[in-house]
C-alpha positions as CSV (number, residue, x, y, z in Angstrom):
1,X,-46.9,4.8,-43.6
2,X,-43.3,3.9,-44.4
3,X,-41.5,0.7,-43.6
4,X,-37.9,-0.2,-43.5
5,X,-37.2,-3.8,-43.5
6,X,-33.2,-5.0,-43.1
7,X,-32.6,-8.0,-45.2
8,X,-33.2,-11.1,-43.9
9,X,-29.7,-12.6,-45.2
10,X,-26.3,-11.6,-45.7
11,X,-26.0,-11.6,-49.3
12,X,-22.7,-10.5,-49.8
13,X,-21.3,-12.5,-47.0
14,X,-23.2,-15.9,-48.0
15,X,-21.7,-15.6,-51.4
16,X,-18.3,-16.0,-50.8
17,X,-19.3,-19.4,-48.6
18,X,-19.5,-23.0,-50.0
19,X,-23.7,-23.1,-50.7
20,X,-25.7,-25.6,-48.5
21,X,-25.6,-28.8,-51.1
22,X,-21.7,-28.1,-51.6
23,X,-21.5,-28.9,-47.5
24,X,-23.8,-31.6,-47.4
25,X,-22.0,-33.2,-50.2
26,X,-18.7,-32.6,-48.2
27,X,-20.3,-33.7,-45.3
28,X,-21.5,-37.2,-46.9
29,X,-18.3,-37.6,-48.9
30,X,-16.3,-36.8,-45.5
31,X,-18.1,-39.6,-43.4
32,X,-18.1,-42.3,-46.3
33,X,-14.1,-41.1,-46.5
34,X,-14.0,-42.2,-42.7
35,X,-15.8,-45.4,-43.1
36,X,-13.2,-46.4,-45.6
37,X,-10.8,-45.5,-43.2
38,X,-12.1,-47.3,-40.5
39,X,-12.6,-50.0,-43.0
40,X,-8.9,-50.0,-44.5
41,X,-7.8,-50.7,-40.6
42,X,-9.4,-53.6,-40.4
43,X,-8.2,-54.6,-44.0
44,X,-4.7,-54.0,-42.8
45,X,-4.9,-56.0,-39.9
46,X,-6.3,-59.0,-41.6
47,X,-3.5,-58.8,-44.4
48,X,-0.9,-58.5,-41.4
49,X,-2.5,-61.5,-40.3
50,X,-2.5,-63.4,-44.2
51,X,1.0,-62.1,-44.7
52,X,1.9,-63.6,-41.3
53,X,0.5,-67.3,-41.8
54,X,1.8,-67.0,-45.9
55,X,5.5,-66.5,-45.0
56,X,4.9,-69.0,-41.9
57,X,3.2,-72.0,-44.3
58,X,6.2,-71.1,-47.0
59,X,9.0,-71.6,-44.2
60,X,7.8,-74.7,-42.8
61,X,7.6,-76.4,-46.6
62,X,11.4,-75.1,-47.2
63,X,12.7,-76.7,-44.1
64,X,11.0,-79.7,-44.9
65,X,12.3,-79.7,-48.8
66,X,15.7,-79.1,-47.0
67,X,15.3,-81.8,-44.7
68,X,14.7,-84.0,-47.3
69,X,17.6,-83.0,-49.5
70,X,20.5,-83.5,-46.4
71,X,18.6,-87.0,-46.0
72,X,18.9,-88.0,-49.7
73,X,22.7,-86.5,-49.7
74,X,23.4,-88.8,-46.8
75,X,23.7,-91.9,-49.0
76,X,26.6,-89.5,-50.9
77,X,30.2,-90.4,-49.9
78,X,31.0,-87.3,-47.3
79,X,34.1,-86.0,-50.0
80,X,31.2,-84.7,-52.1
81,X,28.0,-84.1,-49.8
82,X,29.1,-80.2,-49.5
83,X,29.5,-79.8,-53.7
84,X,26.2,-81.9,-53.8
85,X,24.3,-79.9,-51.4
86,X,25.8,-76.6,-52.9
87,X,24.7,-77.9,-56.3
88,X,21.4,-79.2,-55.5
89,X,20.3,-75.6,-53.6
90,X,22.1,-73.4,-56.7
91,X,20.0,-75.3,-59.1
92,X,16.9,-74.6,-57.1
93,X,17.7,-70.9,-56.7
94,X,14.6,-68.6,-55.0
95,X,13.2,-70.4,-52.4
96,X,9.8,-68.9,-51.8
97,X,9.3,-66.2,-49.0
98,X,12.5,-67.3,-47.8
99,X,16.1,-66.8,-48.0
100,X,19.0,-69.4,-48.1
101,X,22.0,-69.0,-46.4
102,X,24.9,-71.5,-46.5
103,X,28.1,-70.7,-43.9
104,X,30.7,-73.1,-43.7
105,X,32.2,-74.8,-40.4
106,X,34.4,-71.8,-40.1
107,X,31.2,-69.3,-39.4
108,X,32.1,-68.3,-43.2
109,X,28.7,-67.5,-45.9
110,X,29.8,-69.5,-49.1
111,X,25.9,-69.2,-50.2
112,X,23.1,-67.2,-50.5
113,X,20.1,-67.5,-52.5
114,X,19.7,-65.0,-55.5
115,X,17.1,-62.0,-54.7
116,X,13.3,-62.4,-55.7
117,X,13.0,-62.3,-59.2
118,X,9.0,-61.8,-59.0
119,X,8.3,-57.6,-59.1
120,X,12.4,-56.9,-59.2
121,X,13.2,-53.6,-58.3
122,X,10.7,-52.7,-56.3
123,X,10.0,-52.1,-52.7
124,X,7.0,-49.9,-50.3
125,X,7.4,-47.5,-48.5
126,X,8.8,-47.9,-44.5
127,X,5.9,-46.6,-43.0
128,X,3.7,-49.3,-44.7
129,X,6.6,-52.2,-44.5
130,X,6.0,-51.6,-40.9
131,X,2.6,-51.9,-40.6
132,X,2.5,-55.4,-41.7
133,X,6.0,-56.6,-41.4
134,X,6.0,-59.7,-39.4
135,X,8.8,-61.3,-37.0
136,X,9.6,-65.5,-37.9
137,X,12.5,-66.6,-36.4
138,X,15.3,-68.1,-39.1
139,X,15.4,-71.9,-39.2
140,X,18.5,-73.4,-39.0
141,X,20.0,-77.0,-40.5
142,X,23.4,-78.4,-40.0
143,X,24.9,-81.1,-41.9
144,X,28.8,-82.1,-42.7
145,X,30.3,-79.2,-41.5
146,X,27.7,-76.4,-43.3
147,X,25.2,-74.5,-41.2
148,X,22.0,-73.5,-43.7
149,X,19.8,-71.1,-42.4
150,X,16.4,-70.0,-44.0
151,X,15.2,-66.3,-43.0
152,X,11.8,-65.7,-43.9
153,X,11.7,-62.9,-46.3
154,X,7.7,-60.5,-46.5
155,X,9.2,-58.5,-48.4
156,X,7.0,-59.9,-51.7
157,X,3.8,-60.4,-49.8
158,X,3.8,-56.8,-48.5
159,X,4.6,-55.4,-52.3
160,X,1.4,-57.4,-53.3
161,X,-0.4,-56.1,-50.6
162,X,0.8,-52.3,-51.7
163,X,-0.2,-52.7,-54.9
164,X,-3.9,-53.8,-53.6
165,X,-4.0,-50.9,-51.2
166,X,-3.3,-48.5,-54.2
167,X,-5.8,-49.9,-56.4
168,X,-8.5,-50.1,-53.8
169,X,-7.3,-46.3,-53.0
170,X,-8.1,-44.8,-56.5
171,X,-11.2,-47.5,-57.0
172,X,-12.3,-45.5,-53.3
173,X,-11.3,-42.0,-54.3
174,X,-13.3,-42.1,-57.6
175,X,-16.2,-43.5,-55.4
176,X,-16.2,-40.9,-53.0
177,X,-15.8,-38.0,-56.1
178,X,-18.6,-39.8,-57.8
179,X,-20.5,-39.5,-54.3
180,X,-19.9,-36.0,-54.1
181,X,-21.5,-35.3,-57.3
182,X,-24.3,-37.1,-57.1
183,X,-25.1,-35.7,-53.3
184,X,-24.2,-32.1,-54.5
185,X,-26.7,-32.6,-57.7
186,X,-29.3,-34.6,-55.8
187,X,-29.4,-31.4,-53.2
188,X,-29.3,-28.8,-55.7
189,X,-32.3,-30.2,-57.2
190,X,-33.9,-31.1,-53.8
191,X,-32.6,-27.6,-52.5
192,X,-34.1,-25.6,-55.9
193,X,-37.1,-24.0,-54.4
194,X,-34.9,-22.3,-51.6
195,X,-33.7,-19.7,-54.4
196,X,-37.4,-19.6,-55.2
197,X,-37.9,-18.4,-51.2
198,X,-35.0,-16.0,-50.8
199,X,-36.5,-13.8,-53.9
200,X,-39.9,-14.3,-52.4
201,X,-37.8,-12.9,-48.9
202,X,-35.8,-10.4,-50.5
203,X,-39.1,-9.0,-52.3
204,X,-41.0,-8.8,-49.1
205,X,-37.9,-7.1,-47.8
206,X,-38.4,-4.1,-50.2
207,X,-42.2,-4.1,-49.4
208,X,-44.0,-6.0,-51.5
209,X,-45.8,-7.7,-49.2
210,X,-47.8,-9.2,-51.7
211,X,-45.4,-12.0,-52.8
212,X,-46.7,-15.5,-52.6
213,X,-45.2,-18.9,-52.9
214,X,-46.6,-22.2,-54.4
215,X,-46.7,-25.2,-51.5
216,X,-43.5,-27.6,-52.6
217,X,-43.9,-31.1,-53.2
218,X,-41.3,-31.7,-50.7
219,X,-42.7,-32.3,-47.1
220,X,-40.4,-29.4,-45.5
221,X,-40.0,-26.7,-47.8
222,X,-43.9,-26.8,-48.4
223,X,-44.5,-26.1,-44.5
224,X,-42.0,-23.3,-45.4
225,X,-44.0,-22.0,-47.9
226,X,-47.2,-22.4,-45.5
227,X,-45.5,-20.4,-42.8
228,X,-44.1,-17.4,-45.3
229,X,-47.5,-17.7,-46.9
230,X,-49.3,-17.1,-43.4
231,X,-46.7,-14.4,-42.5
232,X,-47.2,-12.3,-45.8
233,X,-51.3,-12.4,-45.1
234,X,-50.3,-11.0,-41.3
235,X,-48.3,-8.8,-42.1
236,X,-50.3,-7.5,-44.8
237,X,-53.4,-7.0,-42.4
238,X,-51.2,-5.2,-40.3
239,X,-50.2,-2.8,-43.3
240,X,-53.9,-2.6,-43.5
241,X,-54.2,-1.8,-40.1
242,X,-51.8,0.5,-39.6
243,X,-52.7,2.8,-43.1
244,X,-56.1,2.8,-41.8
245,X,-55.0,3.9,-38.0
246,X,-52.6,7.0,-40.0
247,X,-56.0,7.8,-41.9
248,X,-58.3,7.9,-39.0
249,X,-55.4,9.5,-36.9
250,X,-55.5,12.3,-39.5
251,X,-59.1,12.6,-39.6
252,X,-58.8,13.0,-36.1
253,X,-55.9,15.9,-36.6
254,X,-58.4,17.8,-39.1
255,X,-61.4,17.2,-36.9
256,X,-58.8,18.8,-33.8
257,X,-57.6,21.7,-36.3
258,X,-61.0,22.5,-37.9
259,X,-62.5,22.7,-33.6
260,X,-59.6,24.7,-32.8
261,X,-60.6,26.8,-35.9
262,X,-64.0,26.9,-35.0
263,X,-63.2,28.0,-31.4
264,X,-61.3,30.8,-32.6
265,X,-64.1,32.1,-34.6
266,X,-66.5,31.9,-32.1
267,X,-64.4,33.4,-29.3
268,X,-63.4,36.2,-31.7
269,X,-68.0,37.0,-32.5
270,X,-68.4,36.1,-28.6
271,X,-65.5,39.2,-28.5
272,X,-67.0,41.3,-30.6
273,X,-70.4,41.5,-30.8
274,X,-71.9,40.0,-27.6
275,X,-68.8,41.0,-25.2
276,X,-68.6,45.0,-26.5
277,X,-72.8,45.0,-26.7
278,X,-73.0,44.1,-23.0
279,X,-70.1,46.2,-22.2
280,X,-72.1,49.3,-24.0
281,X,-75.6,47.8,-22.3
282,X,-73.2,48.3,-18.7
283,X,-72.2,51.6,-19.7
284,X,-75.5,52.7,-20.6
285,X,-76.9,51.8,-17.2
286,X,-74.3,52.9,-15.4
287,X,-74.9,56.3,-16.7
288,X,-78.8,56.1,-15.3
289,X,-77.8,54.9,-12.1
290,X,-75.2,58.7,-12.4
291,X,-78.0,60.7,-13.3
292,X,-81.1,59.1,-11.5
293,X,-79.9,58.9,-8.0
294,X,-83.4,61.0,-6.9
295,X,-85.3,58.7,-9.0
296,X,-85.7,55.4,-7.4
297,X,-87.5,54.1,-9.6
298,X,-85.2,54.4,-12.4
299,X,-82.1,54.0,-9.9
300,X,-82.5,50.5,-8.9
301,X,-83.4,48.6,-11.6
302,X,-80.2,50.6,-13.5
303,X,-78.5,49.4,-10.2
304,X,-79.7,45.5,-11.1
305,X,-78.6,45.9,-14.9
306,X,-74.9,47.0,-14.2
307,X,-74.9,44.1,-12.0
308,X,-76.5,41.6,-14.2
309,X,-74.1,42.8,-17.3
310,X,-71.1,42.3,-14.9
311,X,-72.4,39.1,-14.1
312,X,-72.6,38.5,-18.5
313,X,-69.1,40.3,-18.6
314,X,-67.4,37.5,-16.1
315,X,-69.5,35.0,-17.8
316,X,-68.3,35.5,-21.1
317,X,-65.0,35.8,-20.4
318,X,-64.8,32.7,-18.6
319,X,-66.1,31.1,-21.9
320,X,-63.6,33.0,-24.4
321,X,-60.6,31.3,-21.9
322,X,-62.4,27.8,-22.5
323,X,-62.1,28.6,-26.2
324,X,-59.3,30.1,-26.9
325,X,-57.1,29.7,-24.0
326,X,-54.3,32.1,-23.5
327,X,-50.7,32.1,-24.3
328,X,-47.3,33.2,-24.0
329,X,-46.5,35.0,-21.0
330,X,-50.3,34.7,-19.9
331,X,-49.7,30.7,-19.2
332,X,-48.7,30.7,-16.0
333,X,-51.3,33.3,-15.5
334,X,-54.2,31.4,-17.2
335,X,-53.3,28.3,-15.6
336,X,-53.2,30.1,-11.7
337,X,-56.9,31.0,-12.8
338,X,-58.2,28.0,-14.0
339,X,-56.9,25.9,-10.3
340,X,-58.4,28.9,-8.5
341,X,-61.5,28.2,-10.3
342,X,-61.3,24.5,-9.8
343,X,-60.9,24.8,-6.2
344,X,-63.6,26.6,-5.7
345,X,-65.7,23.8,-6.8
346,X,-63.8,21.2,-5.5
347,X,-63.0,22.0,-1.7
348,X,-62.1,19.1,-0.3
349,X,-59.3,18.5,-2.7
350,X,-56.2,20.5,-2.0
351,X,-54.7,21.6,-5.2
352,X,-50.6,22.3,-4.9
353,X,-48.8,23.7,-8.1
354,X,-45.3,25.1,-9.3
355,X,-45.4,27.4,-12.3
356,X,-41.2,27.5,-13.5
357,X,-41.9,28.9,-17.1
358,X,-40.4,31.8,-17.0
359,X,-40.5,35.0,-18.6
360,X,-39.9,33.9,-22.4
361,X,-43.3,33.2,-24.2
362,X,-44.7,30.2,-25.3
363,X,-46.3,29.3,-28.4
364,X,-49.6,29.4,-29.2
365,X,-50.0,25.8,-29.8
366,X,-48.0,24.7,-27.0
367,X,-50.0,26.9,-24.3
368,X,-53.2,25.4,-25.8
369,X,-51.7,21.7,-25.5
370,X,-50.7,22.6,-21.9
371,X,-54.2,24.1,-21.1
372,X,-56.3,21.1,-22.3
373,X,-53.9,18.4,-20.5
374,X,-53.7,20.4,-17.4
375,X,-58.4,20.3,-18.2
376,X,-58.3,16.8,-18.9
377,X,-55.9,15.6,-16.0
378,X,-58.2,17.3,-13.4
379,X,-61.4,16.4,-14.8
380,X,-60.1,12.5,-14.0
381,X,-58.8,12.8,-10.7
382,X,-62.8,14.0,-10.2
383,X,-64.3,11.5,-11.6
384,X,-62.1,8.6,-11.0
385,X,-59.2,9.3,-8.4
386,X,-61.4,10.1,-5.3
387,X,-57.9,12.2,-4.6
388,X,-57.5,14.5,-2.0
389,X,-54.7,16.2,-2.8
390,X,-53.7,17.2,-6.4
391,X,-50.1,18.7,-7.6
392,X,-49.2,20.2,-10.6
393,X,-45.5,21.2,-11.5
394,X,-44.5,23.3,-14.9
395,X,-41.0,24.2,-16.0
396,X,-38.6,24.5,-19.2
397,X,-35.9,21.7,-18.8
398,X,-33.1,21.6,-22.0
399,X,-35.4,23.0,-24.3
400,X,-38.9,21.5,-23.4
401,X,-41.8,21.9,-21.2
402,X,-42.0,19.6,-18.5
403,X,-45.2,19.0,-16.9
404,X,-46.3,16.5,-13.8
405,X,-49.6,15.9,-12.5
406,X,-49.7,13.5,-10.1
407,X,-52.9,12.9,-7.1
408,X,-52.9,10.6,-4.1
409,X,-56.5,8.6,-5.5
410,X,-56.6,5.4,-6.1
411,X,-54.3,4.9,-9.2
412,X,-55.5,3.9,-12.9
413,X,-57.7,0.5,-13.3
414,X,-58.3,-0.6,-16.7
415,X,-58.7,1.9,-20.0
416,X,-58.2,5.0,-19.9
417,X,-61.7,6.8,-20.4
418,X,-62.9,8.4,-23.4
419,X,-65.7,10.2,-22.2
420,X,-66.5,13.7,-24.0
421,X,-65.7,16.5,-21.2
422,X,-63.2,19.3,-20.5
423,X,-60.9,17.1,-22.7
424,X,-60.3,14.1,-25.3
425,X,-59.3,11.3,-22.5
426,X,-56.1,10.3,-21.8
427,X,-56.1,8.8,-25.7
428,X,-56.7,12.0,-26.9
429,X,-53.8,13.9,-24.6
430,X,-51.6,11.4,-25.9
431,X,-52.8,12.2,-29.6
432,X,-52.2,16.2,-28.8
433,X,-49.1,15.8,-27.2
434,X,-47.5,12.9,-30.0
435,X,-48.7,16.0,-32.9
436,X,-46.6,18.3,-31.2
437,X,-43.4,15.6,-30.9
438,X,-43.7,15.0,-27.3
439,X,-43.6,12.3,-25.3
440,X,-46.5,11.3,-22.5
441,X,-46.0,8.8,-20.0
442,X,-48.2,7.2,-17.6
443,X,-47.2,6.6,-13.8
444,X,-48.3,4.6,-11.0
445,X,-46.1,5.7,-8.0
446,X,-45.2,2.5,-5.5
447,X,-47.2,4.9,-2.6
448,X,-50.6,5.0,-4.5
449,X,-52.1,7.1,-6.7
450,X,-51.4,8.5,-10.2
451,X,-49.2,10.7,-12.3
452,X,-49.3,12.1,-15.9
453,X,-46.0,12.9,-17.3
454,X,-45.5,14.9,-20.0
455,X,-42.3,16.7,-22.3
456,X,-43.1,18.7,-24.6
457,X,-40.5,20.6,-27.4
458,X,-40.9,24.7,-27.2
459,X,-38.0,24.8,-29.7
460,X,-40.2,27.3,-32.5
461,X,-41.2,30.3,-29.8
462,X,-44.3,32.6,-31.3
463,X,-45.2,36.1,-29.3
464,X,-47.6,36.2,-27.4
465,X,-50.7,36.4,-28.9
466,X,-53.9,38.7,-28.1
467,X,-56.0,38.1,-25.0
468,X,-59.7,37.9,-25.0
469,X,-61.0,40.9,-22.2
């Protein structure tokens, strides 16, 4: 017995897609990616927040460092307090997060404080600026005709906080690379024996259905292990099983070739010896009973032979038909005979057939399946159906032989029998018709009773072969 197993993965298709640590590892490295995400957000805000109180803390200590340098220039005659005050605040320079502007009475900007000398040059990008950019109103101070007006100016804080972000960026992408390969290496050790299962798979797949694997330390891959290991001793029996059903199934074909053999011999001595020895014992006395008709004595008892010998004659070749049934053109014939016969002993069940199988002949084989179904299907309805009506219908359908034998009884309960009789059982017919290629089906119609359906292939045709007188 031959099996034919499809693999049980897509080898060529799996290869060219990312192996299960490489996901995982994604997987993992994705969802600590997010957190830092998440995390950055709330970073952001809280530096937004830092930047925010920084610039707000530096503004109020220049306005009060300006205060107290107009109330110190008040005690300078007023000629001078605008060169004082322009000295004092060009000495001083950068005020921290802030910028000084000076404008004159006129609206006109005679000052403005030199640009931040810490990280020169440098700025972030807009998208960033935004995100923590903050909005302080300008403070404004008037004294002796000048207007001087501090803006608040993030511009430094941000940079800082840039620089932070970028650092903590490349501290978190190294992180989540070294995360990756330690996931993807931790799996691929963890995930080792799974190369370990798909060649024990893929050599089960060709048939070795001996292949074993070793129980795995780890919890899951050993009840893996269990459950291929429990599957390869099942499906072994099965093999078992099923060799040893082919062998008896072809002891059973030899046993049913070496009978059929057997029948043939017997209904060919049956032939000729005992058939042509009664036929020349009939002869014999028909000639006395010719020749003694004023002999009485001789007459009748020669009368009782020829009778007795006829009697032999029908009796024999009712048992050559049993053994070596008929075929070819003689089927339909054959099978005519053998319901006349079974009517006669069965009266009270009325036995309906239609013979379609034409003139072309039937091979030898074939007629002989036909004949024993056609036994066995009667001999149940007698012993089982308690049927009163029988009907059998035979024709040649697209190449095969078509028969129905249906009865009104009381349907099929349980197993089919495998009594010995006039056939094998319904097991058997389904042996004799599956050697042959065909295909039997059993059938309970919805109306009661039974109905044995069977398609045989006449494809190879054989001429009819000799009947038995």
């Amino acid at each position: 017995m031959k099996f034919k197993f499809r693999p049980f993965f897509p080898v060529d298709r799996g290869s060219r897609r990312l192996s299960l640590h490489t996901r995982v590892g994604l997987v993992l490295t994705a969802l600590a990616a997010s957190l830092l995400v998440v995390m950055a957000g709330f970073w952001l805000h809280a530096t937004r927040n830092a930047i925010h109180e920084e610039v707000e803390a530096a503004t109020r200590v220049s306005e009060q460092w300006l205060k107290a340098v107009i109330g110190e220039i008040q005690d300078v005659p007023p000629i001078v307090r605008g060169e004082r005050l322009l000295g004092v605040v060009r000495a001083i320079g950068r005020v921290r997060a802030n910028e000084l502007e000076i404008r004159s009475a006129a609206g006109a900007s005679i000052y403005r404080s030199p640009g931040p000398s810490y990280k020169a040059g440098r700025t972030v990008p807009g998208w960033f600026a935004g995100l923590l950019a903050t909005e302080l109103p300008a403070r404004t101070l008037a004294v002796e005709g000048y207007t001087l007006t501090l803006h608040p100016d993030d511009s430094r804080a941000i940079l800082d906080a840039w620089d932070d972000l970028a650092a903590m960026a490349g501290w978190a992408l190294a992180l989540l690379c070294l995360l990756f390969v330690a996931t993807r290496t931790a799996l691929g050790r963890a995930l080792r024996p799974l190369a370990q299962i798909m060649r024990a798979l893929d050599r089960t797949a060709r048939g070795r259905f001996d292949t074993r694997l070793p129980v795995f330390a780890t919890p899951e891959l050993g009840r893996i292990s269990r459950a291929f290991n429990g599957m390869a001793d099942r499906l072994g029996e099965a093999v078992d099983d099923n060799v040893r059903l082919e062998s008896a199934r072809e002891v059973d074909r030899q046993m049913h070739d070496r009978l059929e053999e057997e029948r043939r011999v017997i209904a060919r001595e049956l032939h000729d010896e005992l058939a042509q020895g009664i036929t020349a014992v009939r002869a014999l006395a028909g000639a006395i009973v010719q020749r003694t008709g004023d002999a009485p004595s001789l007459h009748i008892p020669a009368q009782g032979i020829v009778a007795v010998t006829g009697e032999m004659q029908d009796g024999v070749r009712n048992i050559l038909h049993r053994l070596r049934p008929v075929a070819g053109n003689s089927l339909s014939v054959r099978l005519e005979r053998q319901l006349a016969g079974w009517q006669v002993q069965h009266p009270d069940i009325t036995v309906n057939s239609q013979l379609a199988i034409g003139p072309q002949p039937v091979a030898d084989d074939l007629a002989m399946a036909v004949v024993r179904i056609v036994q066995e299907g009667l001999t149940n309805v007698v012993r089982h159906a308690h049927a009163s009506q029988v009907d059998l219908a035979i024709s040649r359908v697209a190449g095969c032989l078509q028969l129905t034998l249906s009865d009104n009884g009381r349907g099929r309960s349980g197993q089919p029998s495998t009594q010995p009789g006039c056939g094998l059982g319904l097991a058997g017919m389904a042996e004799r018709i599956a050697a042959l290629g065909g295909d039997l089906q059993f059938e309970q119609p919805a109306g009661g009773g039974f109905r044995i359906f069977a398609r045989l292939p006449d494809a190879a045709l054989q001429p009819s072969p000799e009947e038995f007188a």
